[in-house]
Structure formats: structure tokens, C-alpha cells
C-alpha positions as CSV (number, residue, x, y, z in Angstrom):
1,X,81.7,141.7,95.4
2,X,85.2,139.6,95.3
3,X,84.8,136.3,95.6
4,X,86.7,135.3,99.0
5,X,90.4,133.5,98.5
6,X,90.0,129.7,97.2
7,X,86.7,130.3,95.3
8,X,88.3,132.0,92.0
9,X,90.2,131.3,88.7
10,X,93.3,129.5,89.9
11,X,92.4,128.2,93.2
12,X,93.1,124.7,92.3
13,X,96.7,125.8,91.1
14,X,97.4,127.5,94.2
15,X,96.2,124.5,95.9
16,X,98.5,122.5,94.3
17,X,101.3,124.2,95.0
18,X,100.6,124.9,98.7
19,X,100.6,120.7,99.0
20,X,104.0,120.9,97.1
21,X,105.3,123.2,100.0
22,X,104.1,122.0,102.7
23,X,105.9,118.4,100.9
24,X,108.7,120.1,100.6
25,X,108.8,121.5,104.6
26,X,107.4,118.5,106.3
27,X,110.1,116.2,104.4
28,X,112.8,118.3,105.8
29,X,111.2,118.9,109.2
30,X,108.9,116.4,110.1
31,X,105.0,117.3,110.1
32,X,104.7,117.4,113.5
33,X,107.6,120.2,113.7
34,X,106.4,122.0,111.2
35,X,104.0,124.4,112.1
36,X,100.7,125.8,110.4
37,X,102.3,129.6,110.0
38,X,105.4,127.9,108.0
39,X,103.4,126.5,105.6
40,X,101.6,130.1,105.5
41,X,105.1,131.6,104.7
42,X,106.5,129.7,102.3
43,X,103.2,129.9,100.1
44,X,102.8,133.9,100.5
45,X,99.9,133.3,102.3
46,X,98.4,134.8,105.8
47,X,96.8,131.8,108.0
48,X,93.4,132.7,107.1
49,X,93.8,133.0,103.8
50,X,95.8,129.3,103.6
51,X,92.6,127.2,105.6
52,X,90.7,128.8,102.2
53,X,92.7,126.1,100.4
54,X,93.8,123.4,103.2
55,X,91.2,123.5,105.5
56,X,93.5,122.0,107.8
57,X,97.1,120.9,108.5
58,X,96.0,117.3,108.6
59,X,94.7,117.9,105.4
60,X,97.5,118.4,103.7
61,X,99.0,115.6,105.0
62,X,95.8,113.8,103.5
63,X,96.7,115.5,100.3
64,X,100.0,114.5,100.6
65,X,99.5,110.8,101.1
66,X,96.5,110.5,98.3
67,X,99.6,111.7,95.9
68,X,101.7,108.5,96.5
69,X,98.8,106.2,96.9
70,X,96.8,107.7,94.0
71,X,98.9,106.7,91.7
72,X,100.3,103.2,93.0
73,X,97.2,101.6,93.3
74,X,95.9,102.9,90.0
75,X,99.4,101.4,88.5
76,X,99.1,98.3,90.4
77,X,95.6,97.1,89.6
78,X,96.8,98.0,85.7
79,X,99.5,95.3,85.8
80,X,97.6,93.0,88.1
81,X,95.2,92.8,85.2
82,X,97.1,92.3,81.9
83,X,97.3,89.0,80.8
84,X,100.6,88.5,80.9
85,X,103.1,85.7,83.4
86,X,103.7,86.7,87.2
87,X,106.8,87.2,87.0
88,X,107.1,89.7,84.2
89,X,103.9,91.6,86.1
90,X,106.2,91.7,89.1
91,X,109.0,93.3,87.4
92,X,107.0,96.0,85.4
93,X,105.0,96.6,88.9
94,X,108.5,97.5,90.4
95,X,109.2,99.8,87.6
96,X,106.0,101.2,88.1
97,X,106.6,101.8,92.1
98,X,110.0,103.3,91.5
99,X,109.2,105.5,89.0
100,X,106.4,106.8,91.8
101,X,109.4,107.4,94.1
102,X,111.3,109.1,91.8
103,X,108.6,111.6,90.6
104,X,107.5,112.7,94.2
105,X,110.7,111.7,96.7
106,X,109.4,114.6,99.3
107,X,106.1,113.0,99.2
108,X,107.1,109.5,99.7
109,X,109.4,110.9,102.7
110,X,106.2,112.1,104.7
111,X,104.5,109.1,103.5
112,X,106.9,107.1,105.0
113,X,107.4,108.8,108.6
114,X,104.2,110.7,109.0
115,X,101.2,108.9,108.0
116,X,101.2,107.8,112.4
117,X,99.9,111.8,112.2
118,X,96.8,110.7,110.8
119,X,93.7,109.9,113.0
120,X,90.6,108.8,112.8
121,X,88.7,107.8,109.1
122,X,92.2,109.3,107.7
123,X,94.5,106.9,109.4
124,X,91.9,104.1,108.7
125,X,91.7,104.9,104.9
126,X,95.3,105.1,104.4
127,X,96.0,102.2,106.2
128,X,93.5,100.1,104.2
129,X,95.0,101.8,100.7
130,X,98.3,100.8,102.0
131,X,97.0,97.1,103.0
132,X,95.0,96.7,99.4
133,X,98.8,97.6,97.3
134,X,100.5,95.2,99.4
135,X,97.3,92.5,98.6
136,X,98.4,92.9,94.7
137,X,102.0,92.5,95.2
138,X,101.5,89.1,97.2
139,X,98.9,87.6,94.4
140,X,101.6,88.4,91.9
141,X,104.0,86.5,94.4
142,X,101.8,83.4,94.7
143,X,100.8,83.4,91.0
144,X,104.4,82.9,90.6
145,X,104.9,80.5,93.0
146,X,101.8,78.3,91.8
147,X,103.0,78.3,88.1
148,X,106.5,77.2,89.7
149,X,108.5,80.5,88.7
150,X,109.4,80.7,92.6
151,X,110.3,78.1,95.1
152,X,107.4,77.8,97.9
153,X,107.9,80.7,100.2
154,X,106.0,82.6,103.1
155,X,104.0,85.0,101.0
156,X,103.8,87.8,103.8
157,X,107.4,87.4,104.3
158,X,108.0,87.5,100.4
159,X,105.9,90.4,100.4
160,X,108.3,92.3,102.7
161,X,110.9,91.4,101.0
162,X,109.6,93.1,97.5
163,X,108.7,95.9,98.7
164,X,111.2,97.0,101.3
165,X,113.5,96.8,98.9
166,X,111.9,99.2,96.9
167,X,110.3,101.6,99.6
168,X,113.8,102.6,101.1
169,X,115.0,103.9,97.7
170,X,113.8,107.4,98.6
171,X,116.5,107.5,101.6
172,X,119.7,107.7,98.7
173,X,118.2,108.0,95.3
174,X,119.2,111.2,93.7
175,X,116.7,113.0,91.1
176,X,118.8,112.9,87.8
177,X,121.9,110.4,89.2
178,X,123.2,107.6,87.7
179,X,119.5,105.1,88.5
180,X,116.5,105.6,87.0
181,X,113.9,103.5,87.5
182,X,114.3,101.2,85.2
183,X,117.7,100.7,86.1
184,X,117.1,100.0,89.5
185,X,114.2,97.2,88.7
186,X,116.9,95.8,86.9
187,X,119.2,95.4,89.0
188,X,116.4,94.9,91.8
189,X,114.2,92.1,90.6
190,X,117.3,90.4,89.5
191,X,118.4,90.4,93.2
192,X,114.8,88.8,94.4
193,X,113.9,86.9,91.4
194,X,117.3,84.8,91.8
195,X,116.6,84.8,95.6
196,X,112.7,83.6,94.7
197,X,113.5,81.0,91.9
198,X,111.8,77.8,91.9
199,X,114.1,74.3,90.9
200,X,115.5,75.1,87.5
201,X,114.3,78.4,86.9
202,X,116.3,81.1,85.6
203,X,115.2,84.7,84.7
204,X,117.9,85.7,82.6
205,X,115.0,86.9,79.6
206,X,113.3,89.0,81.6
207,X,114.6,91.8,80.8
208,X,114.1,91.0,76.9
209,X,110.5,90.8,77.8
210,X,109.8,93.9,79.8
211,X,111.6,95.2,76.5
212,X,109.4,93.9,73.9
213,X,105.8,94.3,76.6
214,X,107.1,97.8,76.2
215,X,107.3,98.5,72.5
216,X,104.4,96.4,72.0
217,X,102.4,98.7,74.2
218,X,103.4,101.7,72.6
219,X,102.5,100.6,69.1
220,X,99.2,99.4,70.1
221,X,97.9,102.1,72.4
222,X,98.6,104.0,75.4
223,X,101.3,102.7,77.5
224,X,99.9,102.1,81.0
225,X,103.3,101.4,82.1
226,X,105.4,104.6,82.1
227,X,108.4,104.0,80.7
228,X,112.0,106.0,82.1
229,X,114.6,107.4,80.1
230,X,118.1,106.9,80.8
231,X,120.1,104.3,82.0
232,X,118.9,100.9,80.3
């Protein structure tokens, strides 16, 4: 006997590229305008056959969410960790979070106007991912301010700061166009680091360092901070 749709050799692949469709759809029509059958269509699939793989429409938006956060946190907690000043952690986190954006822009779209879709243990565990990234990015902050890198600021309101900057880059970035992501961080951090800067401080190395953490890192061992190609 056949073994039913979503049990066989290459169920996981056609998983995966029913999430990248349904990305795709709900990032140009919103998830809640999208509807169950469209998904079904665009992977060659009949609406039995597709809840095989999805089980749901909220679960792809499940799937769709644990793509962007996934990653983040994983890249977060990295840089968090390594033994290296605040402020140069900051800058390669930034790097880190744009390259994300960059890799998966439809996903970060529905990640960004969707996740109110969710309900229940879904909402609650995204919500609690989303609050445990922005917890790394405002240690960083305060590390920074404690070692008197940045003046004394309101570490929520620093927080928002960071990362709004950042989070909106999905809204004009082109795939390919004249910013990568390193680029961008550049230009970025130099923007909040000069708004940030404690008495006296200046930032005008930190580029050299991300530079030299980079090359170090791939000398040494795996580099757990991708690095972009492109515009330096």
C-alpha cells in the first residue's frame, strides 16, 4: 500500500516549499486575505492533500515566524556570549539581524504584520521569543552604558531605538541593490552609536574591529557571525 501524502521520501522538501509559498502569498496579501485553497494552488496541491503537510493555516504562520526567530535568537545569544566589548557585540548583532532580513524579506513582512493572527500558546510563545531578543539587545545596551561607551540613557527607550531602525529595513531594502548588510550596520550603528556616545567617546575604530573579530574568526574556526559580500 502507498504510503498517504506527507509520510514519504521528500515530504520534508515539499514542506519546505509549501512554507516558502505561502511566505511568498501572505507577504503580498496579508494572511488573513489569503485563503487556505491559494496556498493549495500555488503548491500543486488539493486541500486535503496540503493539511498532510500544514496541518493548518495557522501553522504556517507558526512555521513562518519560527524562520525569523530561529535564527535571531540563536545569532543573538552567540554574540551575547563572546568575550568581546558591548559595543563591538552591538554592531556585529546588527549585522547579524540584517543579514536575517535580507535572507527571508517575505518572511519578516508576515512577521511583522501578522503575528496579531496568532492565538493562544502560539501568540504567547512568539511573544515571549520576541521579548527574550529584545532582553539581549538591551544588556548589550547597558553593558555599554556601565563601561561608559554610552551616555546614561533609558534602556527601553534605547532599545527601540536599535532595533526599529533595523526592523523597517524590509519595507525598501532590495535583494541584490546597492546595501548589504554589512553596509547598512555601517552606516546604521554609526548613526546610534554617535547618538549613544558617552563624554569623550568616539567610535570611529569600530569598524576596524568588526574587521579584524572577522578574520580572526575565520582563521580560528567557524565563523558564528555570517559575514556578507559586497559593499564594504
Amino acid at each position: 500500500m502507498a504510503r498517504p501524502p506527507g509520510h514519504g521520501a521528500g515530504y520534508e522538501t515539499k514542506r519546505q516549499e509549501i512554507i516558502d509559498k505561502a511566505a511568498a502569498l501572505f507577504a503580498e496579501k496579508g494572511y488573513a486575505a489569503t485563503g487556505i485553497a491559494e496556498v493549495g494552488d500555488a503548491a500543486g496541491l488539493a486541500r486535503g492533500a496540503l493539511y498532510y503537510y500544514i496541518g493548518s493555516k495557522e501553522h504556517l504562520l507558526v512555521e513562518i515566524q519560527d524562520r525569523v526567530m530561529r535564527p535571531m535568537l540563536a545569532g543573538v545569544h552567540r554574540i551575547a556570549a563572546l568575550d568581546e566589548d558591548p559595543v563591538l557585540r552591538l554592531r556585529l548583532l546588527s549585522q547579524t539581524l540584517l543579514e536575517n532580513i535580507l535572507a527571508r524579506l517575505d518572511h519578516v513582512r508576515v512577521y511583522e504584520h501578522d503575528y496579531r493572527n496568532l492565538r493562544g500558546d502560539n501568540r504567547t510563545r512568539l511573544l515571549s521569543q520576541r521579548r527574550e531578543f529584545e532582553g539581549v539587545v538591551q544588556q548589550l545596551l547597558v553593558a555599554a552604558m556601565e563601561d561608559g561607551s554610552f551616555r546614561r540613557l533609558d534602556p527601553g527607550l534605547a532599545t527601540l531605538q536599535f532595533l526599529n531602525m533595523h526592523n523597517h529595513t524590509y519595507q525598501w531594502v532590495k535583494p541584490g541593490g546597492e546595501w548589504d548588510a554589512r553596509s547598512l550596520s555601517r552606516e546604521y550603528c554609526a548613526t546610534l552609536f554617535a547618538g549613544f556616545a558617552g563624554p569623550g567617546r568616539r567610535f570611529d575604530d569600530i569598524e576596524d574591529h568588526v574587521s579584524d573579530f572577522l578574520a580572526k574568526r575565520e582563521t580560528a574556526a567557524p565563523v558564528p557571525i555570517p559575514r556578507s559580500s559586497g559593499r564594504a
